[in-house]
C-alpha positions, 0 to 999 in steps of 0.5 A, a space after each residue: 031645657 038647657 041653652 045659654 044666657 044672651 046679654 041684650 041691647 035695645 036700640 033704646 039702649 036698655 040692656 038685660 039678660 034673656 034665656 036662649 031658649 026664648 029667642 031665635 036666630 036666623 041662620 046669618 046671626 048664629 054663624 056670625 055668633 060662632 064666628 065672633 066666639 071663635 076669633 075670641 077664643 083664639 085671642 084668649 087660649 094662648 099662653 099657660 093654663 093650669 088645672 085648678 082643683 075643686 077646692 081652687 087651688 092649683 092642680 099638677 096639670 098644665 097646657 101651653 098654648 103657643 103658635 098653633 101648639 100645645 104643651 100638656 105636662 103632669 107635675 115637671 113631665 112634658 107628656 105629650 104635645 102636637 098642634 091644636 085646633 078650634 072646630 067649629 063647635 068652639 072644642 078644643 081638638 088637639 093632635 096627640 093623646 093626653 091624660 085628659 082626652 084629646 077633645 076639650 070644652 072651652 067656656 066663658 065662667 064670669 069674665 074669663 075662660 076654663 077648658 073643661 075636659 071628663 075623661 072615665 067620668 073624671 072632670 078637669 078643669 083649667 084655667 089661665 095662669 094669673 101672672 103668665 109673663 112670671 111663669 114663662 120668665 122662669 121656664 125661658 130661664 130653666 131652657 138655657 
């Protein structure tokens, strides 16, 4: 069986953890639950993402999210980029073909998000950049 794991709340204030699959949710709750996730996906996406390998160091691979666009580049190559949106399935859709597919899965690991992408049985992963201000600092600086 898979399904997620929920963090609950007593009225009594006691709070724990319960497998998906043993609780259910009305129509209401579950859209409500999408809703919430989505506009916290949307606060969350903007900026750099950088690929991370498996062993945790970073990757060539890069996206920005800025404005309802993004930005996919390979090691200093811009290779494509377009809009992007957030189907109600929390993927991540993106207009234009990229290296990595053009449907990608977004999730909370721990306290922050990863972007997870298969493509020919290749999995990418990325994750936010850790000091984004240096990194468009720099890039703002190389543009003029």
């Amino acid at each position: 069986m898979s399904d997620f794991w929920y963090r609950v709340r007593q009225d009594s204030g006691i709070e724990g953890w319960i497998f998906g699959a043993s609780l259910s949710f009305s129509q209401q709750e579950m859209a409500q639950n999408v809703k919430g996730r989505k506009n916290e996906i949307e606060e969350t996406l903007p900026g750099i993402w950088w690929e991370i390998e498996g062993d945790g160091s970073t990757g060539y691979r890069k996206i920005v999210f800025k404005n309802g666009y993004f930005y996919y580049s390979y090691g200093n190559r811009l290779e494509s980029s377009g809009k992007y949106e957030i189907t109600d399935d929390l993927k991540l859709k993106l207009s234009a073909p990229t290296g990595m597919g053009q449907e990608l899965e977004v999730r909370k690991v721990g306290l922050e998000y990863r972007i997870f992408s298969n493509v020919e049985n290749f999995s990418y992963v990325f994750r936010p950049a850790p000091e984004e201000k240096e990194y468009l600092e720099v890039e703002e600086e190389s543009t003029e």
